[in-house]
N, C-alpha and C positions, 0 to 999 in steps of 0.2 A: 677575445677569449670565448672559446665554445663549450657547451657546459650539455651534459645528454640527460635528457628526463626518458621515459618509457612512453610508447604508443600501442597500446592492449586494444584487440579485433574484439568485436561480437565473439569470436568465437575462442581467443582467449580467457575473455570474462567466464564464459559458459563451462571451460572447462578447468576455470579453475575456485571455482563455486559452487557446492552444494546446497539442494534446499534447505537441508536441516543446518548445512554451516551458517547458512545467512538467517536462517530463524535464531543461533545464537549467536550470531554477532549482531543485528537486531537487540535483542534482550538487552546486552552488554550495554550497545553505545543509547537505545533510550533511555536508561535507569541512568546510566553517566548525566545524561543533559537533563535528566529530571532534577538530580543533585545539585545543579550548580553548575557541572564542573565543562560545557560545554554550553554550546545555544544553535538552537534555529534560527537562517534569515527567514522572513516572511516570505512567501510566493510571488513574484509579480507576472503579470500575464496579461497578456492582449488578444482581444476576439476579432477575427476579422472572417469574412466572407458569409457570415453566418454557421456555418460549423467547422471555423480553424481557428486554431490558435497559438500564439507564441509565449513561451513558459521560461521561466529562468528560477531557480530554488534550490538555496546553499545551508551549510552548518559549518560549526568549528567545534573543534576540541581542543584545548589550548593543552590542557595538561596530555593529551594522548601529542601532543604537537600535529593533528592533518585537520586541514579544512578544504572546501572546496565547495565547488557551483554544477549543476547541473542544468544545463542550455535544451531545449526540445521546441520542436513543431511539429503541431498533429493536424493533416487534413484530412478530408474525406476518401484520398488518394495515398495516402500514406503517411509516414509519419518517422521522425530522425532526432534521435538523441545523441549528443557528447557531454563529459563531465571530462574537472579537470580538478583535481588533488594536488594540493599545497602540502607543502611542508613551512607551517607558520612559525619554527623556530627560525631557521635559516632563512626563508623567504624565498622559495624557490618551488618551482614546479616539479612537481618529479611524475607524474604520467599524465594524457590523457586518454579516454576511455570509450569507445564506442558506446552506448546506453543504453540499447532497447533491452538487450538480454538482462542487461543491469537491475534497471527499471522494471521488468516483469518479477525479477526475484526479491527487490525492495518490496514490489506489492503483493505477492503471494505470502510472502516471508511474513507482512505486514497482520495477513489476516490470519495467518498461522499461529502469531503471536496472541492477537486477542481471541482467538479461539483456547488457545492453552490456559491462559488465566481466566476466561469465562465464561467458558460452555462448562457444562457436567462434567466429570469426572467419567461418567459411562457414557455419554454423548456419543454416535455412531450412525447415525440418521440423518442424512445431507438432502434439503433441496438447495438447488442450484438454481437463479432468476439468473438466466445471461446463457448466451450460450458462443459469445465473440471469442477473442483471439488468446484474453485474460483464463477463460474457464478452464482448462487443462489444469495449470501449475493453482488457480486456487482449491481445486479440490485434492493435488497431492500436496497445499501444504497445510493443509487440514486433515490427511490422511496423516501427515507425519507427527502429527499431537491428538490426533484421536484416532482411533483405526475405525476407518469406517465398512459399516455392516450393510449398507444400501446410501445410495444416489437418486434422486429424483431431479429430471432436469426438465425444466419448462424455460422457453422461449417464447416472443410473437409468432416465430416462426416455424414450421413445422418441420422444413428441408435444414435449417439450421438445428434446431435439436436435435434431429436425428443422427447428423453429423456427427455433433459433440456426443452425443450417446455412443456412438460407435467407436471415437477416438480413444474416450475413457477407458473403457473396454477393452481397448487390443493395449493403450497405452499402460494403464494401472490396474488392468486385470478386477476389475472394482464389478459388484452386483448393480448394475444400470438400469435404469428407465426413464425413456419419455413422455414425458405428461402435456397432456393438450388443457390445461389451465393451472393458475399459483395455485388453486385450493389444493387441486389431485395432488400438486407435489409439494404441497407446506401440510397435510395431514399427517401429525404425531411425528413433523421431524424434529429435532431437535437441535440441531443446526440448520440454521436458513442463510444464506450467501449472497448478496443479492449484487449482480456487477455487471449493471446494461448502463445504453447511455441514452436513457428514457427523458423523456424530455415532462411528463405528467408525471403525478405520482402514482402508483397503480398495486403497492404492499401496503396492506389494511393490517390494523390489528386483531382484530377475528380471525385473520386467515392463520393468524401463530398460533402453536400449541404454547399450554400452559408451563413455564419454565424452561422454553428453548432462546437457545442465545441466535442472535442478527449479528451478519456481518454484511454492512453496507457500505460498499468500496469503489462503485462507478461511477456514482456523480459525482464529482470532482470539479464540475466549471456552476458559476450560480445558471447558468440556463438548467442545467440540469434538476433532474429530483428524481427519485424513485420511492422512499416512504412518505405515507399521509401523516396527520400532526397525531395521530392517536395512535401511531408505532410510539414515538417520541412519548408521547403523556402515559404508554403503560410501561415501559421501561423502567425497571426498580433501580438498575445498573444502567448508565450513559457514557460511555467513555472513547474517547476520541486520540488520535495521532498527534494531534497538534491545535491546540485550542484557537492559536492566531489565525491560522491558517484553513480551520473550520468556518470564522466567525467572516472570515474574507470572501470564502470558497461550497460553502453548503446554505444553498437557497433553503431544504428543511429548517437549517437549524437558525438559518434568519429570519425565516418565516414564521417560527413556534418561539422562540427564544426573543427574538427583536434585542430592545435593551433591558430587558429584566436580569439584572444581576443577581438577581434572588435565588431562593431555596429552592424554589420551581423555574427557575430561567437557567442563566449560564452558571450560577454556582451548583447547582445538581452534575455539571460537567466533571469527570474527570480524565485524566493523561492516563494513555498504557503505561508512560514511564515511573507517575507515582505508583500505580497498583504494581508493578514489577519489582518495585524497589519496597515497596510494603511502607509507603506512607498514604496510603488507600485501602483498605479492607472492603472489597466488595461487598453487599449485603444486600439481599432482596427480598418482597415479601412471597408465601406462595402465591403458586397463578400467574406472578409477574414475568418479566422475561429482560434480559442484557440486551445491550444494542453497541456497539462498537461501529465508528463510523468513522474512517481514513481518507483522507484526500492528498495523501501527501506531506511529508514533512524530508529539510533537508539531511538531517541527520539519518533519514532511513538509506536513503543513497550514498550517503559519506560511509556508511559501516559496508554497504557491497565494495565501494570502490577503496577502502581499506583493506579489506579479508582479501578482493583481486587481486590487487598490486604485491601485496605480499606474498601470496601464495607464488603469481609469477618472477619476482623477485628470487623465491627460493628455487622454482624449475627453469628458469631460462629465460622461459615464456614473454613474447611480445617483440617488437622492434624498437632498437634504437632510434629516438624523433632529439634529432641535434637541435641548439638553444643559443644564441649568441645575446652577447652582451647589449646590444643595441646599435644603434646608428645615430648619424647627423640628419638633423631635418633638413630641408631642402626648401632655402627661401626665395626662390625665383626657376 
């Protein structure tokens, strides 16, 4: 018996997903698993060559009935994601997904989101630390919960920012500059973004204005780091995508944090998804500043490849990837 699940391209993903869809389907499915009513699997991943690695990071929703895994290798030469979406009533597959496109809207989406619950309310002032493949979609999905009034973008590199200065530009028509150091472009902004894959820490807390919100979303493997410990110790607000998955995966927050489970260590932590669902009241003092910091959870990629599937579901969209029931092993 053959049974048809969906096979969805990069380029079905892409078009049948919007940023602001996936900032609220985001919203949705984190407040869901802050509740209860789903769960993140942990991350597992392997380093190998010195900067590759292989990634595997899933969630469920039991009451929404999808779960699923998202499989990735990222080298210095490129990099390849699939995800694959269960149906855990039935027990069946029903698409897989190409991921990069996926993946970029999980993480844009990601920072979009904690910029809406904690930046200003007037917030409009963007530096941008990074200027790789991720900068484009995080500064439209931070244009899409704040409108932004100016961009400052700093890089090590100078042919590289200039770049992304110019893509921004023609891309979201946005007031641009590039900055030849983080001071020039963290003076009086009030969103700071920071998504390189620095391997030092190199964002001080002098360089932040007083009461601007951090979104630190690159380092992502423990080699990495991009904040020094006195980002982290002036943050009035800490709030992270996924605490297991921080505690596994952010060399800052093992570095500052260790095991102190205290008022000053990992219980000052909290989830997007409780402050979303409002068992979190942000509160800070003046002068201080918010810090939100993502590496990843699997529940951000179950909600793209949710909103995907169904949207292609309703227009057509994708190939049929036939499914049989199994076979006989073969013992000689």
């Amino acid at each position: 018996m053959m049974t048809t699940a969906l096979w969805l391209s990069e380029a079905d993903v892409a078009g049948s997903v919007s940023l602001a869809e996936a900032i609220e389907a985001l919203q949705e499915r984190t407040a869901q698993v802050a509740a209860g009513q789903g769960a993140n699997i942990e991350k597992a991943l392997g380093t190998f060559d010195a900067r590759s690695s292989l990634h595997a990071l899933g969630a469920v929703l039991p009451a929404a009935g999808f779960g699923g895994y998202k499989t990735w290798v990222n080298t210095p030469d490129g990099a390849k994601a699939l995800y694959a979406l269960f149906d855990t009533r039935a027990g069946r597959l029903l698409a897989m997904l190409e991921a990069n496109v996926l993946g970029q809207l999980r993480t844009s989406a990601m920072t979009g989101l904690g910029t809406r619950w904690l930046a200003a309310e007037d917030a409009g002032d963007l530096a941008l630390l990074g200027s790789g493949r991720q900068a484009l979609a995080q500064v439209a999905a931070i244009h899409a919960v704040r409108p932004l009034r100016r961009v400052r973008v700093w890089s090590p590199s100078a042919e590289r920012r200039e770049a992304c200065t110019r893509d921004l530009v023609e891309r979201l028509g946005l007031d641009v500059q590039a900055c030849d150091s983080i001071e020039a472009a963290t003076a009086a902004a009030d969103i700071v973004t920071v998504v390189t894959r620095a391997r030092t820490p190199f964002l001080q807390a002098g360089m932040i204005a007083d009461g601007a919100h951090v979104n630190a979303v690159g380092a992502i493997l423990p080699a990495n780091a991009e904040l020094h410990a006195d980002v982290l110790d002036r943050a009035g607000i800490v709030a992270v995508d996924d605490v297991a998955n921080v505690r596994k995966s952010s060399r800052e927050f093992i570095d500052r944090f260790g095991t102190d489970e205290g008022p000053q260590g990992w219980g000052r932590v909290a989830t997007i998804g409780d402050i979303v669902r409002g068992a979190v009241t942000p509160t800070r003092a003046p002068g201080s500043i918010s810090l939100f910091k993502a590496v990843g959870m699997g529940v951000s990629d179950l909600a793209m490849a949710i909103r995907a599937y169904q949207a292609c579901r309703e227009t057509g969209a994708g190939l049929p990837l036939p499914l049989t029931q199994g076979a006989r092993m073969r013992f000689s």
